[in-house]
PDB file of N, CA, C and O in Angstrom:
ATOM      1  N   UNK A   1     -10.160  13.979  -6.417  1.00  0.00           N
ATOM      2  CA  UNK A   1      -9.889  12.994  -5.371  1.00  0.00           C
ATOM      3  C   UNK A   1     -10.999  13.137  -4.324  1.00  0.00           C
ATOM      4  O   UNK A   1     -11.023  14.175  -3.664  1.00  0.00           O
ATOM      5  N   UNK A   2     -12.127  11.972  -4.064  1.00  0.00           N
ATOM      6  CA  UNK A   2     -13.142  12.352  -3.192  1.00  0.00           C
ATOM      7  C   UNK A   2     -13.244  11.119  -2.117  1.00  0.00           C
ATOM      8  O   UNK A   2     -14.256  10.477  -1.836  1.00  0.00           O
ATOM      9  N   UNK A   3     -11.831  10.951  -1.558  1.00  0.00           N
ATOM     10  CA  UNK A   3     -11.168  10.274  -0.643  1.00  0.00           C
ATOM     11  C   UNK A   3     -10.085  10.617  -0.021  1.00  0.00           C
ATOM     12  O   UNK A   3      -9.132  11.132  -0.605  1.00  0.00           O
ATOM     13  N   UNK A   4     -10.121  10.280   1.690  1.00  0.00           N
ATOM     14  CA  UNK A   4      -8.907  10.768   2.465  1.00  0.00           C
ATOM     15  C   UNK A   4      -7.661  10.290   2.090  1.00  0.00           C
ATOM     16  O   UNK A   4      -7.672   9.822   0.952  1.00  0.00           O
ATOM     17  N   UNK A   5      -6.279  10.233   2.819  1.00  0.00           N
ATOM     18  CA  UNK A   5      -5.195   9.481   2.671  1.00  0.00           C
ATOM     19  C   UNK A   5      -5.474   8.349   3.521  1.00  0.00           C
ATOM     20  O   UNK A   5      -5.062   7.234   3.201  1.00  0.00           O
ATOM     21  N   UNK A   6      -6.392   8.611   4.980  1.00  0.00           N
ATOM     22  CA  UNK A   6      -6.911   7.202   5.863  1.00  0.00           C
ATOM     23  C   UNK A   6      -7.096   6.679   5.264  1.00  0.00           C
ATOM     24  O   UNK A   6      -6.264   5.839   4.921  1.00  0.00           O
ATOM     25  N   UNK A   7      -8.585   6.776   4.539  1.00  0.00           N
ATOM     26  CA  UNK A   7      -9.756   6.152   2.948  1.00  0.00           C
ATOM     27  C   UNK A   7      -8.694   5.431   2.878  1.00  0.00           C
ATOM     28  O   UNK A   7      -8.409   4.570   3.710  1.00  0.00           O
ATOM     29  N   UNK A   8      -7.751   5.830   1.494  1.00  0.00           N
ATOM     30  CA  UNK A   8      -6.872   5.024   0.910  1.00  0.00           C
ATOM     31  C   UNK A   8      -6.500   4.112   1.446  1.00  0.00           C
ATOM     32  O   UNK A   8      -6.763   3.031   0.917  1.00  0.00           O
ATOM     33  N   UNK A   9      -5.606   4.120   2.925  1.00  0.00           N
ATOM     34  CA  UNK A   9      -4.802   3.288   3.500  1.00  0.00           C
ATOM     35  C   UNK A   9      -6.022   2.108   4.071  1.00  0.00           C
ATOM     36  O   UNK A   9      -6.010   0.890   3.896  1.00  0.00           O
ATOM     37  N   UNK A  10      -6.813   2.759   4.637  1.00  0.00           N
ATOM     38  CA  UNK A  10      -8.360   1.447   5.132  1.00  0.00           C
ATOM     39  C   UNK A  10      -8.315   0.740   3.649  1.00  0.00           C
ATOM     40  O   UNK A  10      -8.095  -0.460   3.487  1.00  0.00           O
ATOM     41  N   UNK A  11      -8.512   1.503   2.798  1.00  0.00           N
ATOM     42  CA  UNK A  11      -8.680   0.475   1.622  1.00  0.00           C
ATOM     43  C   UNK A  11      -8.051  -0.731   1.149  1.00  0.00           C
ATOM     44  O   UNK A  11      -8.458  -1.856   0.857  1.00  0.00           O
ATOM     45  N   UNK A  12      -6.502   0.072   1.169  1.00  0.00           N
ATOM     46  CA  UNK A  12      -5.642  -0.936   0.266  1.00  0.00           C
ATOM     47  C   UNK A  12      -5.612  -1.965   1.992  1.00  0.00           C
ATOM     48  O   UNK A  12      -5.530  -3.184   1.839  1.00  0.00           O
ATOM     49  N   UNK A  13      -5.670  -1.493   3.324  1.00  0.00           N
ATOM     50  CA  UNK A  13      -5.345  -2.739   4.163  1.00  0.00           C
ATOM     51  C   UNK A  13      -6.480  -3.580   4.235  1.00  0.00           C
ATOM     52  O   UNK A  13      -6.304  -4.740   4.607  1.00  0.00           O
ATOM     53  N   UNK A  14      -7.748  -3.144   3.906  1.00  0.00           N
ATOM     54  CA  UNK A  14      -8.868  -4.069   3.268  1.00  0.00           C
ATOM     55  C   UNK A  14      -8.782  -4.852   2.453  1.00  0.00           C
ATOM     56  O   UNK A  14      -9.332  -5.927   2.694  1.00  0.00           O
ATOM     57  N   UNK A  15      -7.891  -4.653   0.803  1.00  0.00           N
ATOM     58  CA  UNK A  15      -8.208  -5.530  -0.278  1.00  0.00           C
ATOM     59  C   UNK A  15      -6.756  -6.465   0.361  1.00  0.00           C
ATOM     60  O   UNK A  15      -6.847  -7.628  -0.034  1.00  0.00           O
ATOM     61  N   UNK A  16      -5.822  -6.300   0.996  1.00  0.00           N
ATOM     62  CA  UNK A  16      -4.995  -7.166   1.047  1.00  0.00           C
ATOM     63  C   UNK A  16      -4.647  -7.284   2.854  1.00  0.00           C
ATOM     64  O   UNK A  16      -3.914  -6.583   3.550  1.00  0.00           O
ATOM     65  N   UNK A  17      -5.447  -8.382   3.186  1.00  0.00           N
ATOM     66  CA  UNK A  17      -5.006  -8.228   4.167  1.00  0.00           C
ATOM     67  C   UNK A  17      -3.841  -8.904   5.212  1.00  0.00           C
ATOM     68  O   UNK A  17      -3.548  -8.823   6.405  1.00  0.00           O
ATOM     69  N   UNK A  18      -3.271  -9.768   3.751  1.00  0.00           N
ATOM     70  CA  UNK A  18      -1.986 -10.448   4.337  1.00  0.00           C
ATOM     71  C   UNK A  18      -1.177  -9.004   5.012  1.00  0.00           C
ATOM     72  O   UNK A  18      -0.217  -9.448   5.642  1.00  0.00           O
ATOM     73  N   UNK A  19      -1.190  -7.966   5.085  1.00  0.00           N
ATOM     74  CA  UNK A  19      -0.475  -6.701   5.452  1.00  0.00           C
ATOM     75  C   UNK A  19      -0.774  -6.746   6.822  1.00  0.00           C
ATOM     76  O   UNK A  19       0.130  -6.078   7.325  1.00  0.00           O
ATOM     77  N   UNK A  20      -1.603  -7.190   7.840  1.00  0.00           N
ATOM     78  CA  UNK A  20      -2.287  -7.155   8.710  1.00  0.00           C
ATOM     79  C   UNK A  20      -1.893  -8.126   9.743  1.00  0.00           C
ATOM     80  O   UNK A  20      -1.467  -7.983  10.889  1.00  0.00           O
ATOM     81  N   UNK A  21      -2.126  -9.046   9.093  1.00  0.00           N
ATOM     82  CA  UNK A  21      -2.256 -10.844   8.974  1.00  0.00           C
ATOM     83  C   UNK A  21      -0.457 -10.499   9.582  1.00  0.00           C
ATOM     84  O   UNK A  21      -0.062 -10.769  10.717  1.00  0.00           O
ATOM     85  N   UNK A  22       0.181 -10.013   8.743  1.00  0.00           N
ATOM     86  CA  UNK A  22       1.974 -10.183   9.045  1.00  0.00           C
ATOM     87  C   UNK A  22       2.629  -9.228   9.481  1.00  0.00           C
ATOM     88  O   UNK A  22       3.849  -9.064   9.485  1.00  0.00           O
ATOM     89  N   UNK A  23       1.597  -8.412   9.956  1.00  0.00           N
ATOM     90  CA  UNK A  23       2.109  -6.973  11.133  1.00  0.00           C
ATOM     91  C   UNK A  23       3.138  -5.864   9.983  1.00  0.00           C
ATOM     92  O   UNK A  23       4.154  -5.234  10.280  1.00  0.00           O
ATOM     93  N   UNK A  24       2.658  -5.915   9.083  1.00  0.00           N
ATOM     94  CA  UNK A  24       3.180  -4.830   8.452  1.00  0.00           C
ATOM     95  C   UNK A  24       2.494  -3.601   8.866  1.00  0.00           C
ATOM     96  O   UNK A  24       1.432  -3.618   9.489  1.00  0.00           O
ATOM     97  N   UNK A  25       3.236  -2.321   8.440  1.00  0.00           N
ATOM     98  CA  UNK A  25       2.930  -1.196   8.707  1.00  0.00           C
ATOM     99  C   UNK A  25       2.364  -0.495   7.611  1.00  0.00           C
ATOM    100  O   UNK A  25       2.832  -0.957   6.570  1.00  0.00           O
ATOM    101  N   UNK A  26       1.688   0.273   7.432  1.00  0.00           N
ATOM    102  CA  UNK A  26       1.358   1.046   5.940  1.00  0.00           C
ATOM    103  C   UNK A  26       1.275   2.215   6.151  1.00  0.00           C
ATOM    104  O   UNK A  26       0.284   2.583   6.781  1.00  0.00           O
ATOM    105  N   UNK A  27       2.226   3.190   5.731  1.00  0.00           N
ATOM    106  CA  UNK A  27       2.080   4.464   6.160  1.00  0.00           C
ATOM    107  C   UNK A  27       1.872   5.168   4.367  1.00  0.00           C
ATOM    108  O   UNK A  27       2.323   4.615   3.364  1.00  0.00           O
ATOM    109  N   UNK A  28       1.257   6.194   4.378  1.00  0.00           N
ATOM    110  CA  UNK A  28       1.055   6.583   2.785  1.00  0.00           C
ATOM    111  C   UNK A  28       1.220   8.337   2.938  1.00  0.00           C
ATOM    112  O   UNK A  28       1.072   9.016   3.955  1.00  0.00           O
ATOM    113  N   UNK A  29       1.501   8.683   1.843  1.00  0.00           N
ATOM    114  CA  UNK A  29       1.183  10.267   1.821  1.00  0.00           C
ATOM    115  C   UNK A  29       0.995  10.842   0.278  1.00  0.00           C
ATOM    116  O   UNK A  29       1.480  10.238  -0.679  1.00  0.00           O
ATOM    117  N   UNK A  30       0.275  12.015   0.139  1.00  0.00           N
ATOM    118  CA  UNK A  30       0.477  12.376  -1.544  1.00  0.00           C
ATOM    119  C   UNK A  30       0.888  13.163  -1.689  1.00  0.00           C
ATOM    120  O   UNK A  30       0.739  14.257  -1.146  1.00  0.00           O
ATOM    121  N   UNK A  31       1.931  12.626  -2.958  1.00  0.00           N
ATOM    122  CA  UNK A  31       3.165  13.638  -3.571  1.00  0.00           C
ATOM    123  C   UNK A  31       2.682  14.462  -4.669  1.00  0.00           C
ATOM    124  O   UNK A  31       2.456  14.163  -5.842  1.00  0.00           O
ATOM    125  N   UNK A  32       2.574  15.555  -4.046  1.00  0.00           N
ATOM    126  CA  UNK A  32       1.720  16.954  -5.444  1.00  0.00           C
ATOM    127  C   UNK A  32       2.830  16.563  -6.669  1.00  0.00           C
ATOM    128  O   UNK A  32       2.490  16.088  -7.752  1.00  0.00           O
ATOM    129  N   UNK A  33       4.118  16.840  -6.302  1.00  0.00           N
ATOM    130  CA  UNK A  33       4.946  16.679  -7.534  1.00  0.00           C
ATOM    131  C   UNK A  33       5.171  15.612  -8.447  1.00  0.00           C
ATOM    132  O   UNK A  33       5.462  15.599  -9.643  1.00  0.00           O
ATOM    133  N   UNK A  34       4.977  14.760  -7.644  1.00  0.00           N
ATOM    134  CA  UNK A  34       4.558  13.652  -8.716  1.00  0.00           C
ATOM    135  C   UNK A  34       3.143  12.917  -8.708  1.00  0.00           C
ATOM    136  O   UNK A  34       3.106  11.699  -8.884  1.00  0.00           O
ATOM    137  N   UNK A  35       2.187  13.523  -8.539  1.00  0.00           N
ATOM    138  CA  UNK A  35       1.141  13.111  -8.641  1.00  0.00           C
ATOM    139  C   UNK A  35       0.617  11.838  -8.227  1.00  0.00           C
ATOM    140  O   UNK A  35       0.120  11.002  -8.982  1.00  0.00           O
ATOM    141  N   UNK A  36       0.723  11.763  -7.277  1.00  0.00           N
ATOM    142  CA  UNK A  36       1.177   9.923  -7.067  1.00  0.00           C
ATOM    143  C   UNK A  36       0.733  10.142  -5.011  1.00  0.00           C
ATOM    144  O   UNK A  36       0.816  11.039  -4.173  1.00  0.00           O
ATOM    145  N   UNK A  37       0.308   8.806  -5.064  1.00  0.00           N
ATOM    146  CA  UNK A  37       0.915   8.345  -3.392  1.00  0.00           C
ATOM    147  C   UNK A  37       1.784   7.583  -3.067  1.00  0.00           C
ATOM    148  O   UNK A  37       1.877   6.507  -3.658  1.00  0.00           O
ATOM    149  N   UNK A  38       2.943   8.026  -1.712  1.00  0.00           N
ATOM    150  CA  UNK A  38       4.221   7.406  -1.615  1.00  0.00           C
ATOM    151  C   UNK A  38       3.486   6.500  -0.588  1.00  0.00           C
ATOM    152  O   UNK A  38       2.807   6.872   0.369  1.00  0.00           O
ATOM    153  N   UNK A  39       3.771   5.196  -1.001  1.00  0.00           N
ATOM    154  CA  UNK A  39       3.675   4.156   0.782  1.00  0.00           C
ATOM    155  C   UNK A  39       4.963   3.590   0.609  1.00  0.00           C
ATOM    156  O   UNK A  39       5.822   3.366  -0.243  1.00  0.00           O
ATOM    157  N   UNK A  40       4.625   3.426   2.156  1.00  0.00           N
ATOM    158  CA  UNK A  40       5.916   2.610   2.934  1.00  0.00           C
ATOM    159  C   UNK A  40       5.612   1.986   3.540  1.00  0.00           C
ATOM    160  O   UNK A  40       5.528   2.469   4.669  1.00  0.00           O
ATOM    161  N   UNK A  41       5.220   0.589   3.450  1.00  0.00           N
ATOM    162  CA  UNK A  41       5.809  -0.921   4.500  1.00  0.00           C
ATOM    163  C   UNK A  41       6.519  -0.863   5.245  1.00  0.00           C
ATOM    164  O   UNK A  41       7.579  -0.303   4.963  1.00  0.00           O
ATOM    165  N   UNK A  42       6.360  -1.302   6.336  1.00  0.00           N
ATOM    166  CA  UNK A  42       7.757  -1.641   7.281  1.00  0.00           C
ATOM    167  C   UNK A  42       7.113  -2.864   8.180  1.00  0.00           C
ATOM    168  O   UNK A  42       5.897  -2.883   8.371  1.00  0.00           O
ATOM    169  N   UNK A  43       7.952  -3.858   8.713  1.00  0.00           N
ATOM    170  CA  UNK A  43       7.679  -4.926   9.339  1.00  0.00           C
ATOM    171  C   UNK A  43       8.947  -4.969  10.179  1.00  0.00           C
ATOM    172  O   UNK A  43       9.899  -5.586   9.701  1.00  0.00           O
ATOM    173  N   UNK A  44       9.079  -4.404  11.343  1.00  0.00           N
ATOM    174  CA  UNK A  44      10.449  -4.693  12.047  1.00  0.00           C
ATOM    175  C   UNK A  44      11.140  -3.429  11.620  1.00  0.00           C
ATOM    176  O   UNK A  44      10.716  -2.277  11.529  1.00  0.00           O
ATOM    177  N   UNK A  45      12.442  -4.011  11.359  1.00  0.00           N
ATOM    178  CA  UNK A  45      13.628  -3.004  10.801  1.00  0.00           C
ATOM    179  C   UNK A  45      13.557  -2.451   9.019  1.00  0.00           C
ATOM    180  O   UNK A  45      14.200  -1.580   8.435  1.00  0.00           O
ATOM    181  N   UNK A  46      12.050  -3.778   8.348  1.00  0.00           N
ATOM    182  CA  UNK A  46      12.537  -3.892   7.252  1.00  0.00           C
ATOM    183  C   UNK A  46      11.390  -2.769   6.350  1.00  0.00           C
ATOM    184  O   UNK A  46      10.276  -2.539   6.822  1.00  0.00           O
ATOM    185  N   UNK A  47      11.767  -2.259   5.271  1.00  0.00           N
ATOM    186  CA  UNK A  47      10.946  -1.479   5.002  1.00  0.00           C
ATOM    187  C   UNK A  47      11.037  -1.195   3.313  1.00  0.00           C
ATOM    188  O   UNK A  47      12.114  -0.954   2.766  1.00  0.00           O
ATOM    189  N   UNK A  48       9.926  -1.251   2.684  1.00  0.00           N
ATOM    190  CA  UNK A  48       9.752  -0.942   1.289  1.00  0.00           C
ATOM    191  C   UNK A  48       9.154   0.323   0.958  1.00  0.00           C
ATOM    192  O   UNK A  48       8.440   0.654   1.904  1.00  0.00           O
ATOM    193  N   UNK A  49       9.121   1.339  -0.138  1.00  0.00           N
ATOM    194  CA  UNK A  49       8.984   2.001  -0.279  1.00  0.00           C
ATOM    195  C   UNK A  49       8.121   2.508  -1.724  1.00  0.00           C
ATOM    196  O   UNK A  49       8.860   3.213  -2.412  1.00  0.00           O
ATOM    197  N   UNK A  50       6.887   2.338  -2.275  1.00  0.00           N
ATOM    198  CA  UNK A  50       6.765   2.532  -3.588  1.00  0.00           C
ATOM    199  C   UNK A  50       5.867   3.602  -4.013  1.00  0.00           C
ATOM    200  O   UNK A  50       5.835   4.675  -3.411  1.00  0.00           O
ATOM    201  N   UNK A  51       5.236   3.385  -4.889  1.00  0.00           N
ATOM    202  CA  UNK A  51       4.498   4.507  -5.607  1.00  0.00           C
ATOM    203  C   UNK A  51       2.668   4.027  -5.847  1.00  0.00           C
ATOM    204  O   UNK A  51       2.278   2.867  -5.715  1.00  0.00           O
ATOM    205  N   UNK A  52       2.051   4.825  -6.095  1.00  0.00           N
ATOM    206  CA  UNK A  52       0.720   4.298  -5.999  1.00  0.00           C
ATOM    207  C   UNK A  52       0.289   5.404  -7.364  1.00  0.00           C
ATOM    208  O   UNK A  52      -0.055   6.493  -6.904  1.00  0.00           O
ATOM    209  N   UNK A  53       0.263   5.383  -8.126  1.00  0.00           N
ATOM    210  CA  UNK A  53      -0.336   6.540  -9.014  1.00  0.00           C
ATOM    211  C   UNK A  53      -1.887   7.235  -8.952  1.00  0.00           C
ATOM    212  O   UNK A  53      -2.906   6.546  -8.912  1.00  0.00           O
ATOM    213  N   UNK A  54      -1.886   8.021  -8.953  1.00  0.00           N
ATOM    214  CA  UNK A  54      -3.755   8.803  -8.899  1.00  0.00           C
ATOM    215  C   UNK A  54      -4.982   7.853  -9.014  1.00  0.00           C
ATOM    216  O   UNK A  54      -6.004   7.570  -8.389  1.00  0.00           O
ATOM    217  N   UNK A  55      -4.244   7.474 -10.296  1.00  0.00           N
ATOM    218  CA  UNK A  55      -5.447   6.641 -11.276  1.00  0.00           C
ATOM    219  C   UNK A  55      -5.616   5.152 -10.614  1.00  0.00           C
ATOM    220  O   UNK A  55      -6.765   4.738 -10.457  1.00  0.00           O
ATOM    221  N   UNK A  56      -4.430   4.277 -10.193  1.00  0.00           N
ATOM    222  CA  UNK A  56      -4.325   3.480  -9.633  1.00  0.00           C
ATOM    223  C   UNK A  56      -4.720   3.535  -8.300  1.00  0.00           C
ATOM    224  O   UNK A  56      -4.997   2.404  -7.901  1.00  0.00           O
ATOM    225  N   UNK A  57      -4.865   4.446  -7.398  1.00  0.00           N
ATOM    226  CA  UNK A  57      -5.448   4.976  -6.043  1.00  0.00           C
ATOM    227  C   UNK A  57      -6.433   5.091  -6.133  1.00  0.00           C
ATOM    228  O   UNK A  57      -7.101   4.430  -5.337  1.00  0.00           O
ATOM    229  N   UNK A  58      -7.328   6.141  -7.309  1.00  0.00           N
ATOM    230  CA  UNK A  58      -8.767   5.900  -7.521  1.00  0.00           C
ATOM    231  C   UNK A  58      -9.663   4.606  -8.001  1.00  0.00           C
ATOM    232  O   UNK A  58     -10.847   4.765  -8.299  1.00  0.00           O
ATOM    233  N   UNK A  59      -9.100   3.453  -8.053  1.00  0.00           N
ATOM    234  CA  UNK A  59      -9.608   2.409  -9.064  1.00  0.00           C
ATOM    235  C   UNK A  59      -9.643   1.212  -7.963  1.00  0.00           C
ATOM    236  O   UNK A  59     -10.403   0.244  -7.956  1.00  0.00           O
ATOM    237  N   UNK A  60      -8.254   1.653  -6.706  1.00  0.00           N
ATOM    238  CA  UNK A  60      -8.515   0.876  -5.999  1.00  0.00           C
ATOM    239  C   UNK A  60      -9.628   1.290  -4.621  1.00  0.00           C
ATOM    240  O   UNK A  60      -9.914   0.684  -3.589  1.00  0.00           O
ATOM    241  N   UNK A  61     -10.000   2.428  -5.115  1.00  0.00           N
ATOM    242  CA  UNK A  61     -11.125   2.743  -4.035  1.00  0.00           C
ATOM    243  C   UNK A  61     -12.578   2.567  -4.456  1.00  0.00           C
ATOM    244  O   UNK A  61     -13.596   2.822  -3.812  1.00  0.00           O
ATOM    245  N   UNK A  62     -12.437   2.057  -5.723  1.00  0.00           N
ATOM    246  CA  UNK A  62     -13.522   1.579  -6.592  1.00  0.00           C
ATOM    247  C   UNK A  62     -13.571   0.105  -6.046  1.00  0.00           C
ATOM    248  O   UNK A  62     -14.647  -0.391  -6.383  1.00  0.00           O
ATOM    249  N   UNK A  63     -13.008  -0.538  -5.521  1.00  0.00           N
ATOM    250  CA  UNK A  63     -13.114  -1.746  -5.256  1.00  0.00           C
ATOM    251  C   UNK A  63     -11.725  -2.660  -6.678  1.00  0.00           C
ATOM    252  O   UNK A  63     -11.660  -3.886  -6.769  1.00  0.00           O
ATOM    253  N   UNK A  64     -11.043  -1.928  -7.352  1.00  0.00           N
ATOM    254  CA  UNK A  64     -10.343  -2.593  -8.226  1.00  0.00           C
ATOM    255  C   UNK A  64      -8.922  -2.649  -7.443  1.00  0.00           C
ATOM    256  O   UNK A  64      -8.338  -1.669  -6.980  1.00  0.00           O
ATOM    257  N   UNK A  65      -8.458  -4.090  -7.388  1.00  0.00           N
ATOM    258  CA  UNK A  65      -7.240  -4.213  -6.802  1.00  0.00           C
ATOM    259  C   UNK A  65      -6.163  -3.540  -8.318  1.00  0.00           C
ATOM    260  O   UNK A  65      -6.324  -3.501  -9.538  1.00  0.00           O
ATOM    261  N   UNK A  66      -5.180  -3.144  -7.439  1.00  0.00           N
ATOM    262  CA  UNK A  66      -4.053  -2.365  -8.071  1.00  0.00           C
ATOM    263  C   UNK A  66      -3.278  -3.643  -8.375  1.00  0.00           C
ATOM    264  O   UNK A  66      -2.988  -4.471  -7.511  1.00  0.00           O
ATOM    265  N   UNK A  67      -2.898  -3.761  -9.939  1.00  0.00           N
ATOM    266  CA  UNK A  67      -1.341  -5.061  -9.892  1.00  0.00           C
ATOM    267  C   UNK A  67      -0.316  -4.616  -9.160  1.00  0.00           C
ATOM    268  O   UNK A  67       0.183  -5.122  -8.155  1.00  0.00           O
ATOM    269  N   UNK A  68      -0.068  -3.756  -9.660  1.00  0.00           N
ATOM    270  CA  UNK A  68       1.892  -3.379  -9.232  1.00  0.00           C
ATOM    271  C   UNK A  68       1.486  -3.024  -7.958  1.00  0.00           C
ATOM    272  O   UNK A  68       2.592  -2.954  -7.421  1.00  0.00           O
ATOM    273  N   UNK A  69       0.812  -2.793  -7.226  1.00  0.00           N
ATOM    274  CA  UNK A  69       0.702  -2.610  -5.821  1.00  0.00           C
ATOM    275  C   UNK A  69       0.738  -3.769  -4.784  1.00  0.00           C
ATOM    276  O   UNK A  69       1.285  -3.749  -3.682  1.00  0.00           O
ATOM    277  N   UNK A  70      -0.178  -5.103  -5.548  1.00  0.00           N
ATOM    278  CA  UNK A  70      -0.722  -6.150  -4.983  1.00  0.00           C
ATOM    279  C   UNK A  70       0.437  -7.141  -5.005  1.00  0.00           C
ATOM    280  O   UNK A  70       0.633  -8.064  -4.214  1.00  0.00           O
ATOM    281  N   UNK A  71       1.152  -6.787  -6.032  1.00  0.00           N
ATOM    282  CA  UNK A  71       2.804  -7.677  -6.373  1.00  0.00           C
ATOM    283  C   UNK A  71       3.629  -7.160  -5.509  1.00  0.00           C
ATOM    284  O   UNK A  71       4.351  -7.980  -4.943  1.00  0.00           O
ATOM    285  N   UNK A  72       3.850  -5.258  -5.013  1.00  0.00           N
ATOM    286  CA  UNK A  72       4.728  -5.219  -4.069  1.00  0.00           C
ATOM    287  C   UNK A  72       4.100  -5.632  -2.828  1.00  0.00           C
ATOM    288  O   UNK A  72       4.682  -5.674  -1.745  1.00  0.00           O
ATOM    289  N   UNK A  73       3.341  -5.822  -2.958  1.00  0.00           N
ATOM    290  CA  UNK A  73       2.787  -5.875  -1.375  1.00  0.00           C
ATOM    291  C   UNK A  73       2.800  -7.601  -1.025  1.00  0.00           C
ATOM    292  O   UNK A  73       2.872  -7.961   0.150  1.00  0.00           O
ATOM    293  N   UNK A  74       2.727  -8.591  -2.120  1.00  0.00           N
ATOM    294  CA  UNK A  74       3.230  -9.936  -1.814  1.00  0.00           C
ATOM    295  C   UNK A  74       4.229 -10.414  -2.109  1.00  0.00           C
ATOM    296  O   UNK A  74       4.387 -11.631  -2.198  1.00  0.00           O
ATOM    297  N   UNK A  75       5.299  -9.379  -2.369  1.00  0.00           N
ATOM    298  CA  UNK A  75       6.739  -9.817  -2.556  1.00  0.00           C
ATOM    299  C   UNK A  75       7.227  -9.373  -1.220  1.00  0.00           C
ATOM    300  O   UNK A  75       7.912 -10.086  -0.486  1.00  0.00           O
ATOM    301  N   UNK A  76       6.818  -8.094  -0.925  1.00  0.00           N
ATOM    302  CA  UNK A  76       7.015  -7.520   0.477  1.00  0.00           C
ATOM    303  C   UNK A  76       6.698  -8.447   2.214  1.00  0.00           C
ATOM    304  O   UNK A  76       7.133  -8.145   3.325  1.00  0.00           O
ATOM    305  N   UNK A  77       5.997  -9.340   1.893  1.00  0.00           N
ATOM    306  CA  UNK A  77       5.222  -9.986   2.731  1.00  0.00           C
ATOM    307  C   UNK A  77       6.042 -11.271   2.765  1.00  0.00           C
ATOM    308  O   UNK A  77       6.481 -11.679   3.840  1.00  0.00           O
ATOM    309  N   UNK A  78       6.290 -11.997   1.494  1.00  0.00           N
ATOM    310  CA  UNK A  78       6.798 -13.248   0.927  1.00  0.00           C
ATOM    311  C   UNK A  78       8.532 -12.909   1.738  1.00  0.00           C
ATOM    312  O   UNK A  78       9.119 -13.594   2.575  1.00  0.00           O
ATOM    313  N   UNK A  79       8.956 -11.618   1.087  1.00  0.00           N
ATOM    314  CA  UNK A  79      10.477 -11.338   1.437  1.00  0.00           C
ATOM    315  C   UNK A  79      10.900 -11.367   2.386  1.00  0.00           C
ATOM    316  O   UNK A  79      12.026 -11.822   2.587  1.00  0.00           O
ATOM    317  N   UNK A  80       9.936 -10.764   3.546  1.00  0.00           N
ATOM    318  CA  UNK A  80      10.457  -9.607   4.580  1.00  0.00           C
ATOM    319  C   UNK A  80       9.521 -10.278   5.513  1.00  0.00           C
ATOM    320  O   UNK A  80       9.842 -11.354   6.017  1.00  0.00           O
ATOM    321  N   UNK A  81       8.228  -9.637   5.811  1.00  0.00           N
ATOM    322  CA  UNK A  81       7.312  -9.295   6.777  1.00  0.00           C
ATOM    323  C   UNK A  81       7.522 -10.940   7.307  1.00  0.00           C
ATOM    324  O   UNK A  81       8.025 -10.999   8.429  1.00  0.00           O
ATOM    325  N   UNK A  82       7.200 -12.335   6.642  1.00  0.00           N
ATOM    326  CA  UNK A  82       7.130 -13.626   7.237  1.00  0.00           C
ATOM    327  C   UNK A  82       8.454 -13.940   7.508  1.00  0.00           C
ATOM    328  O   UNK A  82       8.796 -15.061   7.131  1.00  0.00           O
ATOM    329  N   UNK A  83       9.032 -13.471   7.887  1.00  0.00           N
ATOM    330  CA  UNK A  83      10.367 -13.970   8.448  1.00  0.00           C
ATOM    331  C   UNK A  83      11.197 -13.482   9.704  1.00  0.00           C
ATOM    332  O   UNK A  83      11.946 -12.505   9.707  1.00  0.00           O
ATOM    333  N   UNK A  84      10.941 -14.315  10.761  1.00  0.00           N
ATOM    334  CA  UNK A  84      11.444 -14.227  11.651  1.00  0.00           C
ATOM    335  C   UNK A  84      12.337 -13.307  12.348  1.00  0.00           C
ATOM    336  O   UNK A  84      12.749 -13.582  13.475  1.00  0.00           O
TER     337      UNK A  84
END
């Protein structure tokens, strides 16, 4: 891993920046035990919670957007964050 947890989070609020755009929050951390980074969304009261895997964390610091990341993050936005 030859990136911070900031890195990461600048990143992914770089490739998507409807997160920004709709005052979401992005908080991230990495889980040794599951090998993985946990983020959490929150917009208000409302808050999602998912998984980011190694490989998927490194690929998106390559400049490769993550699917299952880019889907929670515009279902998250679509659901929650644009709504009043």
């Amino acid at each position: 891993m030859g990136y911070t947890v900031v890195g990461l989070k600048d990143k992914i609020l770089e490739m998507y920046p409807g997160l920004g755009k709709n005052g979401v929050v992005v908080n991230l951390v990495f889980d040794e035990a599951k090998d993985a980074y946990v983020v959490k969304m929150h917009a208000g009261n409302r808050e999602l919670t998912t998984h980011l895997e190694r490989a998927d964390a490194d690929a998106c610091m390559n400049g490769v957007m993550c699917v299952s990341l880019g889907i929670q993050v515009e279902q998250f936005i679509k659901n929650f964050a644009a709504r009043p």
